[in-house]
ROMIRO-462223 format. One line per field, with one value per residue (C-alpha): residue number from 0; x, y, z. Coordinates in nm, 2 decimals, always signed. Layout:
nr (NUM;...)
east (X;...)
north (Y;...)
up (Z;...)
END
This chain:
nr (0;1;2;3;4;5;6;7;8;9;10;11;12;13;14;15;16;17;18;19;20;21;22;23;24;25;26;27;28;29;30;31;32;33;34;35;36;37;38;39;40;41;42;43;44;45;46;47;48;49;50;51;52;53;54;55;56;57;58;59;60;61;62;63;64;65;66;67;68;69;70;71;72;73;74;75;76;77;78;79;80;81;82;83;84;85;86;87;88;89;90;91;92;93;94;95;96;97;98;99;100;101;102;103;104;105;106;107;108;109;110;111;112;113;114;115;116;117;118;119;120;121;122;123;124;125;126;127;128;129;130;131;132;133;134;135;136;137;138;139;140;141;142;143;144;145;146;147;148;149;150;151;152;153;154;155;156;157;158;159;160;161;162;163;164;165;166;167;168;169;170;171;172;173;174;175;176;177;178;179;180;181;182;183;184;185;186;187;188;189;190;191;192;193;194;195;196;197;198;199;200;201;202;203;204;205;206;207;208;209;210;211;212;213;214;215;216;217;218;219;220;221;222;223;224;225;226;227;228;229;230;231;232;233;234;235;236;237;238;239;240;241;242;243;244;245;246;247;248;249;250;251;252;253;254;255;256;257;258;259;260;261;262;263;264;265;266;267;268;269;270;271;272;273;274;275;276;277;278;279;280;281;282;283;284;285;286;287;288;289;290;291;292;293;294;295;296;297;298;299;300;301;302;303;304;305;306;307;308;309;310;311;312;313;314;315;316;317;318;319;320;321;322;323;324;325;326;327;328;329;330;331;332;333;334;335;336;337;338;339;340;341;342;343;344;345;346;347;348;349;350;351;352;353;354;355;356;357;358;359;360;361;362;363;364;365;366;367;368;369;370;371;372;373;374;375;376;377;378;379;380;381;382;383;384;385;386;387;388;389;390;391;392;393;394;395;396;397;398;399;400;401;402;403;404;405;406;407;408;409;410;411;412;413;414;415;416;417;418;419;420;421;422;423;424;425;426;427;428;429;430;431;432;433;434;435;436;437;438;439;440;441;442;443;444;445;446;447;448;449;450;451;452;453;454;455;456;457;458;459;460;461;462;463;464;465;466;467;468;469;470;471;472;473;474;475;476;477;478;479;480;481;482;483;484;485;486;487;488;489;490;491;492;493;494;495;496;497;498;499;500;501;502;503;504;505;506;507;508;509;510;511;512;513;514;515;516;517;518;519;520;521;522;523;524;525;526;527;528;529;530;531;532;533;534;535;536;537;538;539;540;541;542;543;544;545;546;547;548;549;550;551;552;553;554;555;556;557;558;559;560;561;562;563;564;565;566;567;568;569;570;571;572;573;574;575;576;577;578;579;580;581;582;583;584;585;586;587;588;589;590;591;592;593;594;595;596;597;598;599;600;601;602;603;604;605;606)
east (+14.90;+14.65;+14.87;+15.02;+14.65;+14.58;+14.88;+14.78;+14.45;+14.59;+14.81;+14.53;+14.31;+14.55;+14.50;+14.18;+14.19;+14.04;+13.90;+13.83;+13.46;+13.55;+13.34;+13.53;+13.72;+13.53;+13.56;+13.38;+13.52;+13.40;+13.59;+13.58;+13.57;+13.56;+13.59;+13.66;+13.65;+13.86;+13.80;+14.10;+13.97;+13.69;+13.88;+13.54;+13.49;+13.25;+13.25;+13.11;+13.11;+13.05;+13.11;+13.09;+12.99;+13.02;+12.81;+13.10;+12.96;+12.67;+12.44;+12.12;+12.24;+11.93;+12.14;+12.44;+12.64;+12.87;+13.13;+13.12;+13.47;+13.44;+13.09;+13.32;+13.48;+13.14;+13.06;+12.87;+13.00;+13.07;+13.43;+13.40;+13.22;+13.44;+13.78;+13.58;+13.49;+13.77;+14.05;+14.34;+14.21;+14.49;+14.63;+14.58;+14.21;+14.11;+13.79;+13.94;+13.66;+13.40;+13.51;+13.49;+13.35;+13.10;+13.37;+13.66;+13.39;+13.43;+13.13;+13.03;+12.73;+12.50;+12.29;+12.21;+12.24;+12.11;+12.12;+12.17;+11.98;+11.76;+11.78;+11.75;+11.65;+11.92;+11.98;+12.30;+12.32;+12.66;+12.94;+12.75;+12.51;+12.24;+12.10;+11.79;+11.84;+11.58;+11.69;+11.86;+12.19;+12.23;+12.52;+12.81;+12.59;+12.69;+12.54;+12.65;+12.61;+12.63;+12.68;+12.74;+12.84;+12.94;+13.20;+13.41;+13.76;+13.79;+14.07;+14.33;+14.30;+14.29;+14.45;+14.23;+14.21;+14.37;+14.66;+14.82;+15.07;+15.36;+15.15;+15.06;+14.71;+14.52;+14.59;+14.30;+14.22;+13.92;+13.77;+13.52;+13.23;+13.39;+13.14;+13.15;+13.35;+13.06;+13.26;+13.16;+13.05;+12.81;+12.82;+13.14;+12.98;+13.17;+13.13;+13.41;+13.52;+13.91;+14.07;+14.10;+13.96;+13.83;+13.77;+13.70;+13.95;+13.88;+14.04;+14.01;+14.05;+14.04;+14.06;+14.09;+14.06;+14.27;+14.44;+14.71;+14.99;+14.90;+15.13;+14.93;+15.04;+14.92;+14.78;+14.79;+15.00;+14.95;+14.86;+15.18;+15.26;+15.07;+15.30;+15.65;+15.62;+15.73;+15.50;+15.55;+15.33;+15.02;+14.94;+14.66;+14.50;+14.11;+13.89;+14.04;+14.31;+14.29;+14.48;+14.36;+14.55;+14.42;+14.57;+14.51;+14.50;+14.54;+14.38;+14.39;+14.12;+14.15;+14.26;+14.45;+14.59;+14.80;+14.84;+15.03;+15.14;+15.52;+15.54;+15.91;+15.83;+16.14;+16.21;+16.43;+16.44;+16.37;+16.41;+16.30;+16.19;+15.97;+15.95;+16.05;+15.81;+15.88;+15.64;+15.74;+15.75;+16.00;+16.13;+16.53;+16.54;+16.38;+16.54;+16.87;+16.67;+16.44;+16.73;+16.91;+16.57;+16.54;+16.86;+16.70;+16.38;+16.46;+16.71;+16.39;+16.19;+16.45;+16.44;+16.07;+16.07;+16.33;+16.17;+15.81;+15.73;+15.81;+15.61;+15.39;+15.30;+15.56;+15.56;+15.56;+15.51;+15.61;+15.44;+15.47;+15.12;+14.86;+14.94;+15.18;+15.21;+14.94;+14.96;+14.76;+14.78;+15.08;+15.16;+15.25;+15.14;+15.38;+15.50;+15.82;+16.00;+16.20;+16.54;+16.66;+16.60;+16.23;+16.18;+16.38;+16.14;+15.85;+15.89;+16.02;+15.67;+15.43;+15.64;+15.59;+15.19;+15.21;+15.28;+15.06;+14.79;+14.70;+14.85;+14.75;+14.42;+14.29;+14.01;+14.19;+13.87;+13.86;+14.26;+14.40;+14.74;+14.77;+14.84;+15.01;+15.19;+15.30;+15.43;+15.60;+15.78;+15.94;+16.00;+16.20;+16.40;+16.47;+16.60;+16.82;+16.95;+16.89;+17.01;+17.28;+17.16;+17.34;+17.02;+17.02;+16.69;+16.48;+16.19;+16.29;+16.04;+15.80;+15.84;+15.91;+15.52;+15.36;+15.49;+15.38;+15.01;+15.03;+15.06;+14.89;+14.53;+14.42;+14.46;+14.18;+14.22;+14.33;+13.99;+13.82;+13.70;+13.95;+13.74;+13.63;+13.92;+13.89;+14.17;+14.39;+14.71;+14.56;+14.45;+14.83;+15.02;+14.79;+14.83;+15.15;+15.36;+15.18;+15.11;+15.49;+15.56;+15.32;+15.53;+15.89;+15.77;+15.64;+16.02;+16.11;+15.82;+15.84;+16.24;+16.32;+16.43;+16.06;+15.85;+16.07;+15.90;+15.57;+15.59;+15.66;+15.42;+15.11;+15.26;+15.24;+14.87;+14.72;+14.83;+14.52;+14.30;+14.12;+14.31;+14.21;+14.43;+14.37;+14.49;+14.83;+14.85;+14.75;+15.10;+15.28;+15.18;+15.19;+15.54;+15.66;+15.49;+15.35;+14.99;+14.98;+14.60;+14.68;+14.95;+14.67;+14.40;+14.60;+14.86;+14.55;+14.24;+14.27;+14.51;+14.66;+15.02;+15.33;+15.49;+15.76;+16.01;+16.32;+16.14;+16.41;+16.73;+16.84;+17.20;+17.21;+17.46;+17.38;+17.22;+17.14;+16.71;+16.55;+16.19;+16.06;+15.71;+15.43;+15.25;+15.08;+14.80;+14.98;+15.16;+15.49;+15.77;+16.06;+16.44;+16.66;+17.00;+17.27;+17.62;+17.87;+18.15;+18.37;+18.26;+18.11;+17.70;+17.42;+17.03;+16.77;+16.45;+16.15;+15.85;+15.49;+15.31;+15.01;+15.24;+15.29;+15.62;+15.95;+16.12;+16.43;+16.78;+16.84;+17.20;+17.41;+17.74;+17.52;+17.46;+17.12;+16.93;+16.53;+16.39;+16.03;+15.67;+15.57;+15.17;+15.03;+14.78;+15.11;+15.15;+15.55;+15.82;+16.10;+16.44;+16.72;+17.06;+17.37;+17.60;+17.92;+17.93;+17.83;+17.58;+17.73;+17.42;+17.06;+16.87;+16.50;+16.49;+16.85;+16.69;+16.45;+16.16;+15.99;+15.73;+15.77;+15.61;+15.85;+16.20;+16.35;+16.26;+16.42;+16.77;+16.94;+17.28;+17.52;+17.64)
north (+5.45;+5.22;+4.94;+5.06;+5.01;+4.72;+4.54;+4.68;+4.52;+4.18;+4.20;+4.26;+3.97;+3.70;+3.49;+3.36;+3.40;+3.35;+3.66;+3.61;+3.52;+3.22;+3.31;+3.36;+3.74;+3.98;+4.40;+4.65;+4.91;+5.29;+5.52;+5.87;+6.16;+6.46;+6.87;+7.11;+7.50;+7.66;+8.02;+8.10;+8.42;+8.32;+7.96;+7.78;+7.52;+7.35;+7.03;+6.81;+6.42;+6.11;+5.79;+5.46;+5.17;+4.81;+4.59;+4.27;+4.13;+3.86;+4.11;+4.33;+4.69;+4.90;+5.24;+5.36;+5.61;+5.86;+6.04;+6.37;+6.48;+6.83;+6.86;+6.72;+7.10;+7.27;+7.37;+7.05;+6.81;+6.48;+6.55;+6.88;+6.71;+6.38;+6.64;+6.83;+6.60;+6.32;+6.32;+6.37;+6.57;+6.63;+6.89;+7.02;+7.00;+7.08;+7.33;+7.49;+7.33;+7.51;+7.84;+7.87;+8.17;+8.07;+8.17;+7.90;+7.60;+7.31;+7.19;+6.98;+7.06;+6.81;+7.01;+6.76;+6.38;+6.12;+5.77;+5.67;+6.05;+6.00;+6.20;+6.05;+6.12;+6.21;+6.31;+6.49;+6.31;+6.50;+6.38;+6.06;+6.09;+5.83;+5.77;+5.62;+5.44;+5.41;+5.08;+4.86;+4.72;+4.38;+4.15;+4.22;+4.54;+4.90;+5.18;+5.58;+5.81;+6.21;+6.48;+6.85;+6.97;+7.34;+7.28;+7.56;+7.44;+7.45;+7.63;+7.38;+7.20;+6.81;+6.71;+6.88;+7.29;+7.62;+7.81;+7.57;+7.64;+7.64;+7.91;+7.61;+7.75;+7.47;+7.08;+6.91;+6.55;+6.41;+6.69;+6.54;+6.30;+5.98;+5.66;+5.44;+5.09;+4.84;+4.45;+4.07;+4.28;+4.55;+4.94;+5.09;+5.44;+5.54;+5.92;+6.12;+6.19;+6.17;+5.90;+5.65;+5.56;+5.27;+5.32;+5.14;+5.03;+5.22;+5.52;+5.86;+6.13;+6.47;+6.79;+7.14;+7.49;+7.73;+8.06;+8.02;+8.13;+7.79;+7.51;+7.19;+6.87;+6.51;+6.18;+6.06;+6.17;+6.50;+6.40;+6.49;+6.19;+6.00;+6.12;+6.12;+5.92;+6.21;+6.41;+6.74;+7.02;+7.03;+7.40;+7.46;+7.74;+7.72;+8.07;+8.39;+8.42;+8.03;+7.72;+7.34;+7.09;+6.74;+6.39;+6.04;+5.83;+5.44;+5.18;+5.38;+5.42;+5.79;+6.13;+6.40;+6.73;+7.03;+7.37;+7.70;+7.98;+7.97;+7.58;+7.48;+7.17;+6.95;+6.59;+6.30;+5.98;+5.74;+5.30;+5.12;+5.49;+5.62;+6.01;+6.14;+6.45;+6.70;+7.08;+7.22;+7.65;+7.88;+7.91;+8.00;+7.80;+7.46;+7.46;+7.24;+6.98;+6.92;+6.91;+6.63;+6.48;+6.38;+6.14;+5.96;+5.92;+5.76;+5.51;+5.49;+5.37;+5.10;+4.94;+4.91;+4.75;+4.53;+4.42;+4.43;+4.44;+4.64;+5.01;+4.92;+5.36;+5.56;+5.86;+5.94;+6.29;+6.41;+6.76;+7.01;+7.02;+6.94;+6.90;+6.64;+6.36;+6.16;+5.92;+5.90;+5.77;+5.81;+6.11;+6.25;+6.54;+6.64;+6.91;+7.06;+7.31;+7.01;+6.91;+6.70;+6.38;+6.46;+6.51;+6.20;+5.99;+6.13;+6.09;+5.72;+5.65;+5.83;+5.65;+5.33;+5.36;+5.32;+4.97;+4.91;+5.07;+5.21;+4.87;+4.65;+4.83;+4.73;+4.89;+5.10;+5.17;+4.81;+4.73;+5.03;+4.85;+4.67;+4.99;+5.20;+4.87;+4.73;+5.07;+5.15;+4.84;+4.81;+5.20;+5.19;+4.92;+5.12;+5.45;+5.17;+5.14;+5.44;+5.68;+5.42;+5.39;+5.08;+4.97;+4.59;+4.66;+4.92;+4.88;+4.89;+5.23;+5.06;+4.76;+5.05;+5.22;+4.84;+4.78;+5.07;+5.06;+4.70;+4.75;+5.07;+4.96;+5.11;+4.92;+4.77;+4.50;+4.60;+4.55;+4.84;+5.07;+5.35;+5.59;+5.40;+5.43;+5.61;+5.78;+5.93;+5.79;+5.40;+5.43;+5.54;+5.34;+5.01;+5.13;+5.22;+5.05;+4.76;+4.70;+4.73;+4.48;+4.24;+4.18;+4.23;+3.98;+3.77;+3.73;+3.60;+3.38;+3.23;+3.33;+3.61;+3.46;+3.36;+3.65;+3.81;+3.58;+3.62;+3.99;+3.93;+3.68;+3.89;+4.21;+3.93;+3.80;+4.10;+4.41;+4.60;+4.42;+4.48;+4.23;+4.14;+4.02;+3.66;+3.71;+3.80;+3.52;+3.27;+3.42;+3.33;+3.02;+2.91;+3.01;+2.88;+2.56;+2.67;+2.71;+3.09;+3.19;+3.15;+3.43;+3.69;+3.62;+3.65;+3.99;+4.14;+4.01;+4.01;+4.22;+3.91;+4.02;+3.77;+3.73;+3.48;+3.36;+3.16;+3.08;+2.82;+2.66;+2.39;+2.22;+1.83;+1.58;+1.52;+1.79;+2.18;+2.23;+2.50;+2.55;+2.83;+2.98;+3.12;+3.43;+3.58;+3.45;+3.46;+3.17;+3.19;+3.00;+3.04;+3.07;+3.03;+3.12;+2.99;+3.06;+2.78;+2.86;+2.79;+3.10;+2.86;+2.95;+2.74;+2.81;+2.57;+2.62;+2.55;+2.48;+2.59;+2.27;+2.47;+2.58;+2.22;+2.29;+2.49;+2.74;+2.75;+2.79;+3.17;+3.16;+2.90;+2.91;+2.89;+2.57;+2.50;+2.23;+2.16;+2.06;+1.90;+2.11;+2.38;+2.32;+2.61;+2.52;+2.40;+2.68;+2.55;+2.34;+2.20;+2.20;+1.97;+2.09;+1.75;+1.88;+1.80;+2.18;+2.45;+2.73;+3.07;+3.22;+3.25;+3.44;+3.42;+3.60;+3.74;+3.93;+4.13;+4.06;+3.89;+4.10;+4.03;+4.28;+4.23;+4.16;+4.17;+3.77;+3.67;+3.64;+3.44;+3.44;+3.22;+3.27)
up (+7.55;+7.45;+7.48;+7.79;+7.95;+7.78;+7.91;+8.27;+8.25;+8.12;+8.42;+8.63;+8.55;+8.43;+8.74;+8.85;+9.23;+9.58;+9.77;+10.14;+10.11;+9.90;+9.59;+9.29;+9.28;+9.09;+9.11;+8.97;+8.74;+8.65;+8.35;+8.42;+8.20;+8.37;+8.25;+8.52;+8.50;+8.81;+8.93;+9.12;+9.25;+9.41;+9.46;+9.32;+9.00;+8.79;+8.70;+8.42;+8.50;+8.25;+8.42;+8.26;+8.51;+8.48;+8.71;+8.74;+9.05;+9.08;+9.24;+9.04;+9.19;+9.25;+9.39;+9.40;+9.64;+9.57;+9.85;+9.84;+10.07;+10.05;+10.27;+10.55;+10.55;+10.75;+11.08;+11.22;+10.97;+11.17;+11.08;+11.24;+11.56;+11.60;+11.58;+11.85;+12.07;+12.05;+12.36;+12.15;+11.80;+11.48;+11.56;+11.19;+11.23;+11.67;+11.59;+11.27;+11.10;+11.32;+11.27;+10.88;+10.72;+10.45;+10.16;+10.34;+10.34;+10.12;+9.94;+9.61;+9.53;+9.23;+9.02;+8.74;+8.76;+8.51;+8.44;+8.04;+7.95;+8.23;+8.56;+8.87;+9.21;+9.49;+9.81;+9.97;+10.30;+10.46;+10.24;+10.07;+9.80;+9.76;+9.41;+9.38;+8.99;+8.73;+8.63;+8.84;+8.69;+8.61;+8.64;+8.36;+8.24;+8.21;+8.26;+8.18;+8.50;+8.38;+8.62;+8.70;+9.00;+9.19;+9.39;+9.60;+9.77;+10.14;+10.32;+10.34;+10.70;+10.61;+10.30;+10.05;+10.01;+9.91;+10.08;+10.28;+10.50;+10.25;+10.02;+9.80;+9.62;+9.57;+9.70;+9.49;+9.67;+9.74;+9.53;+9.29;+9.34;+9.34;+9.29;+9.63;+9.64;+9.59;+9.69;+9.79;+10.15;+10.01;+9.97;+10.07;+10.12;+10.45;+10.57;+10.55;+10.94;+10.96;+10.73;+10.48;+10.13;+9.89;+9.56;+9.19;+8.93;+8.63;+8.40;+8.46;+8.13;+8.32;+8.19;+8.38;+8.26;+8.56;+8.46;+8.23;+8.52;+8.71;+8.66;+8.72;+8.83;+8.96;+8.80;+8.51;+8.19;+8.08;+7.69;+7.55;+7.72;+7.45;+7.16;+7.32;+7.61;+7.82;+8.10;+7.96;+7.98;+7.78;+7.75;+7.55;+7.55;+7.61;+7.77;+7.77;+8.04;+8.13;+7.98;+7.97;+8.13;+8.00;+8.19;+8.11;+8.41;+8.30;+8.54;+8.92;+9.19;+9.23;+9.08;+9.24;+9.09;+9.24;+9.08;+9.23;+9.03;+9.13;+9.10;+8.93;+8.77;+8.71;+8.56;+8.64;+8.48;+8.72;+8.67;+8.36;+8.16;+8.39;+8.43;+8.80;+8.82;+9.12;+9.15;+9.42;+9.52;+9.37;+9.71;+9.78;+10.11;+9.98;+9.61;+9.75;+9.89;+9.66;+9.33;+9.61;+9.68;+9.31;+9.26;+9.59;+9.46;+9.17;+9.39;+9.65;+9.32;+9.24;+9.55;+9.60;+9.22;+9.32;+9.64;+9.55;+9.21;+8.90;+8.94;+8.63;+8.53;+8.31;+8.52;+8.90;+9.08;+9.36;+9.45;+9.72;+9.84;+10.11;+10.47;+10.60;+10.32;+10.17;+9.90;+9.53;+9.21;+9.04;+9.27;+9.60;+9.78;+10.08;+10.25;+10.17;+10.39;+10.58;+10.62;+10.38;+10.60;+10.65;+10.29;+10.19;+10.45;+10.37;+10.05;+10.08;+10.28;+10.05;+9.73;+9.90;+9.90;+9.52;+9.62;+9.96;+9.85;+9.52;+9.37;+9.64;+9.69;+10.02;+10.16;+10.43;+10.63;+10.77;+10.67;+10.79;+10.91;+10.56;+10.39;+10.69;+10.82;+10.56;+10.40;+10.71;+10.72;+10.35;+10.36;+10.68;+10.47;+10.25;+10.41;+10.55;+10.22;+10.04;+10.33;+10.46;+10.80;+10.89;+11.11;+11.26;+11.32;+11.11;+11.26;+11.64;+11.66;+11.54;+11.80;+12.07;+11.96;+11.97;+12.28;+12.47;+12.35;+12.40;+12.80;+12.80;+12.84;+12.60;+12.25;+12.05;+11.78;+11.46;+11.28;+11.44;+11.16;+11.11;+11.22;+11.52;+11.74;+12.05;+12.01;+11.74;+11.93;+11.96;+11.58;+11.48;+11.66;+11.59;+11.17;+11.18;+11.47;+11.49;+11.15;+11.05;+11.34;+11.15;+10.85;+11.05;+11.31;+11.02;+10.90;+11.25;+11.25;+10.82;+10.84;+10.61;+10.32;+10.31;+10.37;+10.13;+9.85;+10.04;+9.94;+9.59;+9.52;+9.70;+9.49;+9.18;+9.26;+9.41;+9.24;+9.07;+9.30;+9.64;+9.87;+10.23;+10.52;+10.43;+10.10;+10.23;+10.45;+10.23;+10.03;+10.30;+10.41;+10.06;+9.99;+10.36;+10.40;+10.74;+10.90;+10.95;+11.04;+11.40;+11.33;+11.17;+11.42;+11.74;+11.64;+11.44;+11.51;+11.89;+12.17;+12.29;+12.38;+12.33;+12.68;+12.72;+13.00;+13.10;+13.43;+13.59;+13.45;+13.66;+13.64;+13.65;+13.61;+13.27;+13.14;+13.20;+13.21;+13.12;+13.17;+12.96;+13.04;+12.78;+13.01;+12.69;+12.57;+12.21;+12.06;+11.92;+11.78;+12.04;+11.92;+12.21;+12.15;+12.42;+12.47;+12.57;+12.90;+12.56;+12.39;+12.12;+12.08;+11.95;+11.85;+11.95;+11.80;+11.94;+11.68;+11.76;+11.71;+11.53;+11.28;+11.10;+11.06;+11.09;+10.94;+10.72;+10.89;+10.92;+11.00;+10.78;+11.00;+11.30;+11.47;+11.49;+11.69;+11.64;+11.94;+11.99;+11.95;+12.18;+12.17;+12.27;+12.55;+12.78;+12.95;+13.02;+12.82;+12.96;+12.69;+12.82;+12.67;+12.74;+12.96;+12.79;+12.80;+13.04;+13.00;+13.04;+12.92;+12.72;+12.55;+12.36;+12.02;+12.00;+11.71;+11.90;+11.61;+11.85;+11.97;+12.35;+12.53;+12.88;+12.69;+13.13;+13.18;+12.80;+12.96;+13.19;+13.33;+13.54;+13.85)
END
């Protein structure tokens, strides 16, 4: 184990790289070691918290925060208020919130915090805790944070809580106070209103005392793991009528653990030795899906290793739990009365977080679209694979979402704050659609074969870091040649739409001309695919001058002709095609990974 860590760490920092505020990259890192005693009839805990800190940026840190998720579940939290007073609420959360009973509230409460022995002064301010320190903590210095908390878990409405809907007992994320993300642009101690999380590199050693009829699952080996290399069990039996669970956690940014008392608990072995866990209910009607779901998994695991990066853990679990799907480290938690399909996807999606997110760890509170996108995109290539879809397009959902919040007046640029959306609807489509339409759009813009290496190579750089958008463009423009900040600004960065048009073709003696027309304030690269009276077919391309370049050949057997720069402030370009053959007909982006938002004026036809 020991190894293990040390070669995830070397991994981590062989590179010296460039983050987006072009200072040298630097990231904090906490160690947890954490004891937690469960009373599952009363559905409350205590916890015991040592956390070793180290200061690695340039900055004297004088505080510290620490989120505290559970306070979100209490009448008049701003969770509670936002759900109630937003235009289109979650439908898992509407007023639920409001109308818990003092025993169905979530809370974490501190009762004893010190700095190195010392105790220091605190305030709970909703689900943030602000700690005054002692002594401030100087660059490359540590410092050892000890804590005990009362805690009681929430009735299971978002995420976290007990007795979801599938009789799952207790769905343990976001359950323990977790130190705030502290990066080259400050304090990351964001409120806890509706979604997503940031957190510090570091490694978690966690043990939990429950009755001995729980099975427990989630992060981490359990520390049998450490002797055999297997996540078995470790049942050890601690208080009278409990049993202590102890996991390991090598190198993540969170902890997560499920426990029911009618989990099954089954193992697969999954690409390059690493342990497949599934927990899911003792439950006739789901058993059948979830033995098929295994083999899938492990082929779902393959292709993300193959078309990322090698998953660098020796165990993954995937637990019935929580309240839709929702990624951690090393784990799942997802729902699991579906049909087979739904499990498969889900499970394909919350699987591909390992990669765009918890190993490419952006902060999804200002990135949202990186994780959601980007996982959207290489997950619906691989149910193509995986579930043999036979899809030309994958991703033509997605484009179908973009394209409706793109002319529905009511889409806002991609860097709005998560929770800042004015609507549930504009924040999904813009993480989900719109960020999957990012990278698939990408290919059409770099060629595929390129973005493709642009994936790898940010997996290669990145992984066990905190990347921003720039540091995933700078992958691909330095794999393809091509000047690509234009690309990020204008898709992400603003709501320009792309809107092109074959406005006129005109027939002369010695040539046919067509005049194509930018609307969209957007720039694109244009492929114009045309089809000869002959049946034979030929692709000019059309370079965007800003781009300094042009993309690779996509097609080998297809003829293709470059034709001069498009720059962007021309509003029209004229392509002349010699007439030693007729037009039959035209089309821009024969693909459809172009994301035009009025796809009626791409075509023309002759008479």
């Amino acid at each position: 184990m020991k190894l293990f860590t040390n070669l995830i760490w070397a991994f981590a920092f062989v590179a010296t790289v460039t983050a987006q505020n072009n200072s040298s990259y630097w990231q904090q890192k906490v160690d947890y070691k954490m004891d937690i005693d469960v009373d599952v009839d009363k559905w409350q805990y205590k916890g015991k918290q040592t956390l070793v800190y180290t200061n690695n940026s340039p900055d004297v840190l004088d505080k510290v925060f620490y989120h505290l998720y559970f306070n979100a579940f209490q009448p008049g939290s701003e969770m509670d208020v936002r759900s109630r007073t937003i235009a289109d609420a979650d439908g898992r959360v509407k007023d639920r919130i409001s109308k818990l009973a003092p025993n169905e509230i979530g809370y974490i409460k501190p009762t004893s915090l010190t700095q190195d022995g010392k105790p220091l002064e605190h305030e709970v301010v909703g689900t943030v805790l602000e700690v005054q320190l002692n002594t401030p903590i100087q660059p490359g210095a540590s410092t050892t944070f000890m804590m005990e908390w009362d805690a009681q878990v929430p009735v299971q409405i978002r995420r976290s809580g007990r007795n979801n809907a599938e009789g799952v007992a207790l769905s343990m994320t976001q359950w323990y106070p977790k130190l705030a993300e502290y990066d080259f642009q400050g304090w990351h101690a964001d409120p806890y209103i509706a979604r997503e999380f940031h957190g510090v590199w570091g490694d978690f050693d966690v043990t939990i005392h429950i009755d001995e009829d729980y099975v427990v699952g989630g992060s981490g080996y359990n520390t049998e793991n450490v002797k055999n290399g297997k996540d078995m069990p470790s049942l050890k039996k601690g208080k009278k009528g409990k049993r202590s669970w102890r996991f390991l956690a090598p190198n993540v940014h969170d902890f997560t653990w499920a426990a029911d008392d009618e989990y099954i608990h089954d193992q697969y072995d999954g690409p390059n030795g690493v342990t497949l866990n599934f927990y899911y209910k003792n439950n006739p009607e789901i058993l059948e899906n979830w033995k098929n779901l295994q083999p899938k998994t492990a082929a779902l695991m393959e292709f993300f290793n193959e078309n990322i990066g090698e998953y660098p853990y020796k165990q993954y679990s995937v637990i019935q739990g929580g309240d839709g799907g929702m990624e951690y480290a090393m784990c799942t938690l997802i729902t699991g009365e579906r049909k087979f399909g739904s499990l498969v996807g889900v499970t394909s999606h919350e699987l591909a977080h390992t990669w765009f997110q918890f190993l490419l760890a952006t902060n999804e509170g200002k990135h949202e679209w990186m994780d959601e996108g980007f996982t959207v995109y290489i997950s619906n290539e691989a149910m193509n694979v995986v579930m043999d879809q036979k899809s030309n397009n994958p991703h033509s959902g997605s484009y179908r979402g973009y394209q409706f919040l793109a002319t529905s007046g009511e889409e806002q640029p991609a860097t709005t704050h998560a929770d800042r959306y004015a609507t549930n609807r504009s924040y999904g489509i813009t993480a989900y659609s719109k960020g999957a339409v990012f990278m698939a759009q990408l290919g059409y813009v770099i060629g595929e074969d390129k973005l493709q290496e642009a994936i790898k190579k940010y997996y290669k750089d990145w992984a066990f870091k905190h990347p921003t958008p720039n540091d995933f463009i700078r992958c691909a423009e330095q794999v393809s040649g091509l000047e690509l900040d234009w690309y990020l600004m204008d898709f992400m960065q603003t709501t320009n739409v792309i809107d092109y048009s074959i406005k006129n073709v005109e027939t002369r003696k010695d040539a046919t001309v067509v005049t194509l027309e930018r609307l969209g304030l957007m720039p694109m690269p244009i492929d114009l695919f045309v089809t000869y009276v002959d049946g034979t077919q030929e692709l000019f391309y059309i370079p965007l001058q800003m781009m300094r370049g042009e993309k690779n050949k996509q097609v080998p057997t297809r003829k293709r002709t470059i034709a001069k720069d498009w720059a962007w402030a021309y509003p029209t370009y004229e392509l002349s095609i010699p007439s030693d053959k007729k037009v039959q007909s035209m089309v821009i982006d024969p693909s459809q990974r172009m994301a035009d938002i009025n796809q009626d004026n791409n075509t023309w036809k002759a008479e």
